[in-house]
N, C-alpha and C positions, 0 to 999 in steps of 0.2 A: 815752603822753604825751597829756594832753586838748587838746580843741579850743577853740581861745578864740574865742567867739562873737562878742565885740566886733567883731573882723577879719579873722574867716575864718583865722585862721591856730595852726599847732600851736605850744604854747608851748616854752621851750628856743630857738625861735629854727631850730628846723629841719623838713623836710616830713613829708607822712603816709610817707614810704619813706626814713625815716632821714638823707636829706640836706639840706643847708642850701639855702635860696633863693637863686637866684642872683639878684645885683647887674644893674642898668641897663647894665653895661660887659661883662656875659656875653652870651654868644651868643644867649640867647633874650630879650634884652632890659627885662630885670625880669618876666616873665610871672608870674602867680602864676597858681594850682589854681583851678578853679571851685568858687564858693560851691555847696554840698551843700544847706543847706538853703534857698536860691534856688529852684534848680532843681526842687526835692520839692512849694512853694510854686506856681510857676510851671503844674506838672501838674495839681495839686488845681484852679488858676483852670480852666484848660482844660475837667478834665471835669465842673466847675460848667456851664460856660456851654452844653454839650453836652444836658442838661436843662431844660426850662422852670421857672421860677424858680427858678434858681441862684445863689441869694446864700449868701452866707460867713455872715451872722448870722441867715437864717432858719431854722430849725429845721424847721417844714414841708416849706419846700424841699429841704433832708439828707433825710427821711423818703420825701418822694416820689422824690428821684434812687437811694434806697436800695432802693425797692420798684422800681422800673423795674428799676434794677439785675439783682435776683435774677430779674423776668422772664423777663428776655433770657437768662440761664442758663438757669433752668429749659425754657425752651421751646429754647435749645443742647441740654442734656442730653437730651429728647423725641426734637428731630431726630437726634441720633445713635444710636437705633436702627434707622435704615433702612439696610438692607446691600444686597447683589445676591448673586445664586448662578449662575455658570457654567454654559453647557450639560454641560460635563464635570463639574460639581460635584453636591454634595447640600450641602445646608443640615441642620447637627445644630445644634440650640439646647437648652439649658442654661440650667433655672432655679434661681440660686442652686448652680451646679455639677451639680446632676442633670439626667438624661435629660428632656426634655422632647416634644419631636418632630421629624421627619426635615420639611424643607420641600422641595420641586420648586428647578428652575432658573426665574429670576427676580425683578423688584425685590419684597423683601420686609420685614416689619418685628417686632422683638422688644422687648419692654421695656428701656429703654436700663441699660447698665453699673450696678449691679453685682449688677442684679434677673437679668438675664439675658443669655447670651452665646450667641455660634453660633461653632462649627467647620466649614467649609468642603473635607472631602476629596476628593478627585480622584477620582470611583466610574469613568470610561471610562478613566482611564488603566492599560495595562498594565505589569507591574512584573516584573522577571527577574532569578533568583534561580538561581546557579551552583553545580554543584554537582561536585568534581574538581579543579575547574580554577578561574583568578582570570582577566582578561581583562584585558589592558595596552594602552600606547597605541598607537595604530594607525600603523604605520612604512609608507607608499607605499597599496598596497593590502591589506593584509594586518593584522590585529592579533595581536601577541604576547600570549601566553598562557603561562600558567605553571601546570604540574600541583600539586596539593595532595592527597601520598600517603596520609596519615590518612583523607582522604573519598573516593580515588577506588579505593583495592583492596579488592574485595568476593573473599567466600567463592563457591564457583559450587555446585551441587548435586550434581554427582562430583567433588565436595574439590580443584579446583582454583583459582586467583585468576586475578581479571580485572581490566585498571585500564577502568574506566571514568569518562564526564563524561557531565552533562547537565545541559540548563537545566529548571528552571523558571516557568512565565510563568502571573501569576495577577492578580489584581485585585479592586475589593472587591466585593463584593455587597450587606452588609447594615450599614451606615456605623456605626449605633450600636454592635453587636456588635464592628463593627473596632476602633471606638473606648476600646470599656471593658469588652473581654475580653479582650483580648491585650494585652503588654504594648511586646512587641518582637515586630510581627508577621514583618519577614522574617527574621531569627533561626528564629522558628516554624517558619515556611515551612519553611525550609533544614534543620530539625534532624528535621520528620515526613517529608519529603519521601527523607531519606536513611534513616531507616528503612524507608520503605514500601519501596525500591528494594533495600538491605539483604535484606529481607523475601522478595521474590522472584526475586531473583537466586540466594539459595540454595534455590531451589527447580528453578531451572535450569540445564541439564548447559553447559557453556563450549562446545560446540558450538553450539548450538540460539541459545544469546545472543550470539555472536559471529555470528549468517548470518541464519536466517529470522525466528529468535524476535524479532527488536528489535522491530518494531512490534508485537505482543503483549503485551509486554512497557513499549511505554510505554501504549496503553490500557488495561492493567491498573493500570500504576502509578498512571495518573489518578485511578481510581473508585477506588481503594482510599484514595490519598490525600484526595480532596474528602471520602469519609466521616468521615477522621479529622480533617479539620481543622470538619465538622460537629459530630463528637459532641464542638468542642473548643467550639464557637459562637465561632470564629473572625471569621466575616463575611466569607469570604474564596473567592472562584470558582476554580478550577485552570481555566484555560483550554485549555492544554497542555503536554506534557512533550516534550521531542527530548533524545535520545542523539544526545551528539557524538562519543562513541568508546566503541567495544565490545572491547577487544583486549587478546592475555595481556601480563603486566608485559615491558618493554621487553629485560630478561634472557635471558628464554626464547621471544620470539617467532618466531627463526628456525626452532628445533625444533618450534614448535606447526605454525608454517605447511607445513615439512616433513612432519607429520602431514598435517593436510589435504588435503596435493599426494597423499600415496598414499593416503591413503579416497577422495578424488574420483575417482584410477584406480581403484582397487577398483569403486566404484560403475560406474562408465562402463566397464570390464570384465565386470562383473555384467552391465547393461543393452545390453550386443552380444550378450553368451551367449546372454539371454532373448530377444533380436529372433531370434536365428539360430536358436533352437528355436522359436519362433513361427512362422516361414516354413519350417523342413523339418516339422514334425510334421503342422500340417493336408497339406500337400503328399502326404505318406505316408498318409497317413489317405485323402486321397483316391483316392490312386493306388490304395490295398489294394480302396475302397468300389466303383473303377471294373472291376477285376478280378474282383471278386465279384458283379459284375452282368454281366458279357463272361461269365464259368463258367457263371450262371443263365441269361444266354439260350442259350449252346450248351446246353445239359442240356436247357432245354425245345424247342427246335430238332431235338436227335435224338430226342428222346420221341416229339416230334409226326410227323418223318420216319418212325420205326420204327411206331410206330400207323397211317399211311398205308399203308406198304409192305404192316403186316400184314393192314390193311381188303380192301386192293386183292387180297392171294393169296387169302383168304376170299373173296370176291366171284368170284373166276375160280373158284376149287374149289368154287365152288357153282353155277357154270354150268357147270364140266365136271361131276360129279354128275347133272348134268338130260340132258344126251347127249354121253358120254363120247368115243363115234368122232365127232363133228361137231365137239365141240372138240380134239383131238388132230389131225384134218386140217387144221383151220385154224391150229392152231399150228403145224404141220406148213408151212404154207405160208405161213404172217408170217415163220419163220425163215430160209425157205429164198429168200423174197423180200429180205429185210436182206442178206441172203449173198452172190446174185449180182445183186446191184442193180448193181455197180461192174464187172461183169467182162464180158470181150465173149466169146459164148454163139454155139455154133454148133450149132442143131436140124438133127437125121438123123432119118428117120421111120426106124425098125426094120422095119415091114411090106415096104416097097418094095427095101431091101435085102437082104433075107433072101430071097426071092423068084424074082429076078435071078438073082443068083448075079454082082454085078456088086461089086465096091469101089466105095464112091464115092468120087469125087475133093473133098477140102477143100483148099481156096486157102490154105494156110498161108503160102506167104512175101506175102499181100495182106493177112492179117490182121497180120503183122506191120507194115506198114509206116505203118498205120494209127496214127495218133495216138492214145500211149496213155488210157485211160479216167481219170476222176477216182480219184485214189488208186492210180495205178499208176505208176513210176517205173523209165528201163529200164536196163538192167543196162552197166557201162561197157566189159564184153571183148567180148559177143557179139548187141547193140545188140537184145536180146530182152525183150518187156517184164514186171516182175512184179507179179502183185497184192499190195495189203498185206494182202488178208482170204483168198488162198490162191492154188494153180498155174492161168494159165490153159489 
């Protein structure tokens, strides 16, 4: 329906939104629409008089409010290429869509839109990347989790399954390479990082990666991974890997751990066996070494005895040799001295008796009463004493 310019108003006799004007006796009291090209009028005065000579019929005046005009654009458009870049950020700029250069943190500036743009990624931020398992919301203190059996049961290297989970925490390094070599870097992440782990888990007995092996196991996985996501020119740092669980599939854990429980006695059966022959063998060993040194010195103790005893009768038989009756009387009389050292001895001269023709008298019951000699002890019926080297 056209606009009849005369009066502002559409013709037919009713509004731009298909209904009739209301009457002086309606609610809105005969209101009509605002005149449209008033108002368009009204603006154009305004941003005339906003310019130095702004008249409506000077031409000059159009020309110079037209060149101020695009000024003030062009030097808008100028100023919006100044941006800022984040201490955690890097600045990638982009001329005409390619690579251009990596900038620092701080205010900086590129040729404005649509010469050149900048991307702003997070290089300090670290980023973690689940592998097993999905992480749910966190209920008190604790987060729910949910296992994801396609990623978390691996092969072991004596043909058994393990379910395992682990994160991945990485971050970027090289912003343009993040930028426009990958396409879906934590996809990436998540699909090398499960091979690499794939990789060496079959290379490990379910023993070894269920106990000692895990930290091995993720320093390997590290370096194996960073290479591969190098030789992808990813741009991408592995910072670190954590295994959050190393254990047989939930079916057969009771039997596994039942294994365990008697290797570990075995071992610790083994390892008393070996202490308790550790402590009898040197023992024995010593005992035999102390023995065989107690035989060597008896052996050289009677050597050295019988060599003495045999020096010393050489030595006599070589002085009896030199005067036979001088040493024979004096043996004669070292024996006979040893012999009656102990016994009480009563001298008769022979000459004086024989003589006479008298007996002599011996005091035998004085000799008895005498206390007996060293080494004589007296008899219990007839209180007479005896020697223990022969009769007195």
């Amino acid at each position: 329906m056209p606009w009849n310019n005369q009066g502002g108003r559409w013709q037919g006799g009713q509004g731009p939104w298909g209904g009739r004007p209301q009457g002086g006796g309606g609610p809105t009291g005969g209101q009509q629409p605002p005149d449209l090209e008033e108002l368009i009028r009204k603006s154009q005065e305004r941003v005339r008089q906003m310019f130095p000579g702004g008249s409506g019929g000077n031409p000059f005046g159009n020309r110079r409010m037209i060149f101020a005009g695009v000024v003030v654009l062009l030097a808008l458009w100028m100023l919006s290429g100044f941006y800022r870049v984040q201490p955690a950020e890097r600045g990638v700029e982009l001329m005409f869509g390619r690579f251009h250069e990596v900038t620092e943190p701080g205010l900086r500036y590129h040729l404005p839109a649509p010469i050149q743009s900048v991307i702003r990624p997070e290089v300090e931020r670290v980023n973690r990347v689940e592998v097993g398992f999905r992480s749910g919301a966190v209920s008190g203190r604790r987060a729910s989790t949910s296992d994801v059996t396609s990623e978390s049961l691996v092969l072991t290297g004596d043909e058994n399954i393990i379910d395992i989970n682990f994160v991945v925490l990485w971050k970027i390094s090289v912003p343009e390479d993040f930028l426009f070599n990958v396409r879906d870097p934590e996809a990436t992440v998540k699909a090398a990082a499960e091979s690499v782990m794939r990789e060496l888990i079959g290379k490990t007995p379910i023993a070894e990666a269920t106990t000692e092996g895990r930290g091995v196991i993720e320093t390997d996985a590290r370096v194996q991974l960073q290479e591969l996501l190098d030789s992808y020119g990813a741009g991408i740092l592995i910072t670190e890997i954590q295994l959050q669980k190393a254990d047989p599939p939930a079916e057969v854990i009771d039997a596994f751990r039942d294994v365990q429980r008697a290797q570990a006695d075995r071992e610790r059966l083994q390892n008393e066996a070996e202490a308790f022959a550790n402590d009898i063998i040197p023992r024995a060993r010593g005992e035999a070494e102390r023995l065989i040194q107690e035989a060597e010195g008896y052996k050289e103790t009677v050597v050295a005895r019988a060599a003495g005893e045999a020096a010393r009768f050489v030595a006599i038989y070589d002085e009896f040799a030199k005067a036979k009756e001088v040493t024979a009387q004096r043996i004669y009389l070292e024996t006979m001295e040893s012999v009656l050292r102990d016994m009480n001895k009563l001298v008769i001269d022979g000459d004086a008796s024989g003589t006479s023709g008298v007996v002599p008298y011996l005091p035998l019951p004085n000799l008895q009463e005498r206390p007996p000699a060293r080494g004589v002890t007296p008899t219990a019926d007839t209180g007479t004493a005896t020697s223990a080297s022969g009769s007195q």
